[in-house]
C-alpha atoms as one frame of an Amber mdcrd trajectory, in Angstrom:
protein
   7.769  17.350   5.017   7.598  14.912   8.117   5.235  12.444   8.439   4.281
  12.310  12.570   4.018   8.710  13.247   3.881   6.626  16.684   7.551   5.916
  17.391   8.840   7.662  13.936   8.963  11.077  12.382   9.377   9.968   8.702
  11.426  12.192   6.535   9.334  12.590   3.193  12.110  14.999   1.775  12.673
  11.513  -0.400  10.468   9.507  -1.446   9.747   6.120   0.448   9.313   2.290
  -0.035   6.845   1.057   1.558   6.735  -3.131   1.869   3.653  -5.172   1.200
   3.474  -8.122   3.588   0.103 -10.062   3.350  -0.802 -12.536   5.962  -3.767
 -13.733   3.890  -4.644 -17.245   2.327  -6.240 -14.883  -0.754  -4.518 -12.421
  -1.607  -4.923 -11.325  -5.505  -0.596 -10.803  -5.605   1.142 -13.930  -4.082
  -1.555 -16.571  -3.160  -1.190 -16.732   0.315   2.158 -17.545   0.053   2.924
 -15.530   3.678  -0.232 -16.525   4.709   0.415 -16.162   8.542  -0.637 -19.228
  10.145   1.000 -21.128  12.787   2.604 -23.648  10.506   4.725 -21.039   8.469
   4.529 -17.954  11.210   8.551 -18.274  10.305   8.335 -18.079   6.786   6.368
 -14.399   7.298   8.152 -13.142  10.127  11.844 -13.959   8.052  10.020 -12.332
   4.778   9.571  -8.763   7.168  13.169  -9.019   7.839  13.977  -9.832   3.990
  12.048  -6.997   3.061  13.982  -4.584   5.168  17.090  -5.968   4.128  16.533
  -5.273   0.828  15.771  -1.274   1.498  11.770  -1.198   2.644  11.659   2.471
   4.268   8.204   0.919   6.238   6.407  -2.350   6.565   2.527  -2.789   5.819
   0.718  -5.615   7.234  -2.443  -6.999   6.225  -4.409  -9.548   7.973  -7.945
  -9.211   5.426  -7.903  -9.416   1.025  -9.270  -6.320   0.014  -9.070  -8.151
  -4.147 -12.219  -7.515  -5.545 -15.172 -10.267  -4.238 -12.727 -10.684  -0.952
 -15.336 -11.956   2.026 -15.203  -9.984   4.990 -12.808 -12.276   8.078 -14.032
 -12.526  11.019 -12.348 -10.425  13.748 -10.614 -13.112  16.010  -9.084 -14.421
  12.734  -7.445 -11.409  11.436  -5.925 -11.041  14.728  -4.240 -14.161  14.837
  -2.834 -13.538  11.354  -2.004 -10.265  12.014  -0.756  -9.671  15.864   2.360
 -12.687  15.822   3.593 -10.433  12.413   3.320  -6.824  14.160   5.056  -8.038
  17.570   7.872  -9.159  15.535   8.060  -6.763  12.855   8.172  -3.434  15.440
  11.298  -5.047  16.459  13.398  -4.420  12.965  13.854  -0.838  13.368  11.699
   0.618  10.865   7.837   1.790  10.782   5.337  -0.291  10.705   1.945   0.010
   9.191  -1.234  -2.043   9.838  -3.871  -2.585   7.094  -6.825  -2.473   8.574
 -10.871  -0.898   8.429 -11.561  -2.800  12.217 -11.364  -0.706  15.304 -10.751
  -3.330  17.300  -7.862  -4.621  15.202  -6.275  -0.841  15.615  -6.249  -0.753
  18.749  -4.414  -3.938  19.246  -1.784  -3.237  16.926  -1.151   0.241  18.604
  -0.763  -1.248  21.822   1.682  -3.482  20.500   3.433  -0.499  19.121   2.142
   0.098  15.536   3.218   3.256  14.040   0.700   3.545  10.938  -2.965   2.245
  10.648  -3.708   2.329   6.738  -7.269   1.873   6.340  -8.752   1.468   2.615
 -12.578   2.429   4.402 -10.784   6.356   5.492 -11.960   5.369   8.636 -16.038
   5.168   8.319 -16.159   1.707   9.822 -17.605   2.123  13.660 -14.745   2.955
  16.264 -12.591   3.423  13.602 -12.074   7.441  13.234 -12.078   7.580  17.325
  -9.507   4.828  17.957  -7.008   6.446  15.766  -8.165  10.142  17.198  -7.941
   8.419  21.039  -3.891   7.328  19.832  -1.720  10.384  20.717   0.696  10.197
  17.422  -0.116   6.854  14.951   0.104   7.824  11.253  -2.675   6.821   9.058
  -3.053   6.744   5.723  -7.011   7.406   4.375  -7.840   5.680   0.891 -10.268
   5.765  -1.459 -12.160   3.203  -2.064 -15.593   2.956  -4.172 -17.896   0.594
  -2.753 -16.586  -2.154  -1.014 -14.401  -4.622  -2.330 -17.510  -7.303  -2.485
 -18.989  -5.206  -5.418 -16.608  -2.362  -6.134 -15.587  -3.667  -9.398 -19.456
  -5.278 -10.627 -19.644  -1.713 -10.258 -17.218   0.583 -10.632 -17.258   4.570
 -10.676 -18.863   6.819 -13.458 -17.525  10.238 -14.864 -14.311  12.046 -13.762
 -12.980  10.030 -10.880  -9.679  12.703  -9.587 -12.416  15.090  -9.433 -14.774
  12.732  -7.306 -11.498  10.468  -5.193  -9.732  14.117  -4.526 -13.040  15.726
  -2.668 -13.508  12.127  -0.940  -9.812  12.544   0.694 -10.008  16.324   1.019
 -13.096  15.148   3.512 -11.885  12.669   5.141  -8.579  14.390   6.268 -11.515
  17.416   7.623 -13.341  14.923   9.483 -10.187  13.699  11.314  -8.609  17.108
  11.970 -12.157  18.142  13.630 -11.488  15.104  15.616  -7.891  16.630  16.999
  -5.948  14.645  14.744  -2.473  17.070  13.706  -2.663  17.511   9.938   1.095
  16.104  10.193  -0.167  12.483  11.075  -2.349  12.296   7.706  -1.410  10.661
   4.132  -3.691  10.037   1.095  -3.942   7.298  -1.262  -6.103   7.617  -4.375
  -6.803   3.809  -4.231  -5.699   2.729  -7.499  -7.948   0.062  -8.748 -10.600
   0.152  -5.985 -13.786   0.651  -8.040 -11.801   2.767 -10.620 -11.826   1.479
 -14.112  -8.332   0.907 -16.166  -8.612   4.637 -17.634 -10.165   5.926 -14.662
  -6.932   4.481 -12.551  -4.277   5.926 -15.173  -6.316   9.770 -14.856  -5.103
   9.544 -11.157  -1.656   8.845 -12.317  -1.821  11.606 -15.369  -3.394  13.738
 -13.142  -1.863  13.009  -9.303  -0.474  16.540  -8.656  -3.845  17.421  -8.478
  -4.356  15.528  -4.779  -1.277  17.700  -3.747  -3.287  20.707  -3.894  -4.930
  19.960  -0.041  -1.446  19.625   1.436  -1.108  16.252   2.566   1.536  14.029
   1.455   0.402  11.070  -1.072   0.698   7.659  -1.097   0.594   5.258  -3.866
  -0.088   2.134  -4.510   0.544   0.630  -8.035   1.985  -2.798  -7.082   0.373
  -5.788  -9.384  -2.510  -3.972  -9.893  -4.614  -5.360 -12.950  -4.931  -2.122
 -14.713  -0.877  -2.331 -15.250  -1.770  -5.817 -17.004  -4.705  -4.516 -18.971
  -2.196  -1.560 -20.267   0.554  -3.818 -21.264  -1.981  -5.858 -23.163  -2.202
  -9.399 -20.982  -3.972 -11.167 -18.999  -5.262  -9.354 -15.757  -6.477 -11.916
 -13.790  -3.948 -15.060 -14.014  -1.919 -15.691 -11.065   1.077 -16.483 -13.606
   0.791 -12.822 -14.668   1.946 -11.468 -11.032   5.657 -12.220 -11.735   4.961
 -10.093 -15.201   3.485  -6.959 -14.029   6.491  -6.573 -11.624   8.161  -4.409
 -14.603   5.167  -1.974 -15.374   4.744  -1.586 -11.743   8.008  -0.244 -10.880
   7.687   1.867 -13.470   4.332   3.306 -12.544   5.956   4.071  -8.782   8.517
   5.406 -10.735   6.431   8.215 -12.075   4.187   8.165  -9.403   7.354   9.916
  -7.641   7.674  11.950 -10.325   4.049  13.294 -10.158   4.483  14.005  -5.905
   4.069  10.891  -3.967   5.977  10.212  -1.337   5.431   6.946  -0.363   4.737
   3.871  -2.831   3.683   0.738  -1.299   4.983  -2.141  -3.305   5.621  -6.055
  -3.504   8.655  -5.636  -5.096  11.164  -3.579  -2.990  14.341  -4.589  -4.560
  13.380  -3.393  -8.007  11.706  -0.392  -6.736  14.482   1.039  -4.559  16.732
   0.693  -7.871  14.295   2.131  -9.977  14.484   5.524  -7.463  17.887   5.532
  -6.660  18.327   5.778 -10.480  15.641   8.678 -11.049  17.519  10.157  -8.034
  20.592  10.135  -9.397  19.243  11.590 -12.861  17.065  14.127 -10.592
């Protein structure tokens, strides 16, 4: 299975590491602590390369917190976070893939050479669908997400959610086909923890070979997620925590892999490219 891309045809015959690098002042995992502004661009741009060094397959950049309550930033800010990281980061010799719901944000990121947009909206924010059907070859990846991340977890779904998050994705990769987009540029993600509750996130785990049926390749994305703390029995929302859920979320990748994805997308590369070399070897 390839996965078409802008500069890269990904091999997904393995499965792939995918590097979290957030150039927010907010994020829910590390704090801000790559926040990209012009007083530690350095810091963020050296933290791509240390990623990569330490086995990232691809690189995801975020510019906006999608943590539950996150405010909305304004356009010309996530820009400025985000553009200084992508010019850089298309330069390391691996894919890179921009988190982002804002047309206008796509579209600057592919002209700078962008291989991925991974949008947790699936594409139903205005321009959004058409700038990545307008791009001849980007990848994107189309998530599931429940409301929006201002009330998705006041509110979070009701009855059987891999029923519900599986027809959401199967429609989503329609809409974009119908738009002339090959099926061979298209991942899913479940979107674990975005307006799921803590069993409702573990059915899409139990039950993830159930989102292979439509044919696309699957992404996940288990990486400090609260419902890891809430499973191991501490507390979910303490920054202090992070460091702890680094165990239980290399394990859920771990069988994540097991249960069909392809691509995890993590904060902890080292650990998770161990983890899979080791259910490789026993494979």
């Amino acid at each position: 299975m390839i996965w078409q891309t802008s500069r890269f045809k990904i091999d997904l015959s393995q499965p792939r590491v995918m590097g979290i690098v957030n150039t927010t002042p907010d994020s829910f995992s590390d704090g801000g602590l790559y926040y990209s502004s012009s007083a530690n661009l350095a810091s963020v741009l050296a933290y791509c390369e240390k990623l990569v060094s330490q086995g990232a397959d691809l690189l995801d950049i975020g510019g906006e917190s999608t943590r539950p309550g996150a405010l909305p930033v304004p356009l010309a800010e996530e820009l400025a976070r985000v553009l200084p990281v992508v010019r850089h980061a298309v330069a390391l010799g691996v894919p890179v893939s921009v988190d982002t719901y804002k047309a206008e944000v796509m579209q600057a990121v592919l002209d700078l050479g962008a291989d991925i947009i991974n949008d947790v909206w699936a594409l139903r924010q205005p321009g959004a669908l058409q700038a990545v059907a307008a791009h001849p070859r980007c990848g994107v990846c189309l998530m599931h997400m429940h409301r929006e991340p201002q009330t998705m977890q006041a509110s979070p779904m009701q009855g059987d959610a891999v029923g519900q998050v599986a027809r959401f994705l199967e429609q989503a990769a329609s809409r974009l086909q119908a738009s002339g987009v090959d099926q061979s540029r298209i991942v899913l993600d479940p979107g674990v923890g975005f307006g799921k509750t803590v069993a409702q996130n573990f059915a899409l785990l139990a039950r993830q070979r159930e989102f292979l049926v439509a044919g696309y390749p699957l992404l996940a994305g288990w990486s400090r997620k609260s419902s890891l703390a809430a499973a191991c029995g501490t507390l979910a929302d303490e920054m202090p925590g992070m460091q702890d859920r680094m165990v239980p979320g290399v394990a859920a990748a771990v069988l994540a892999v097991e249960r069909g994805a392809r691509i995890v997308r993590v904060h902890d590369v080292r650990e998770t490219v161990q983890a899979l070399k080791i259910w490789a070897a026993a494979s």
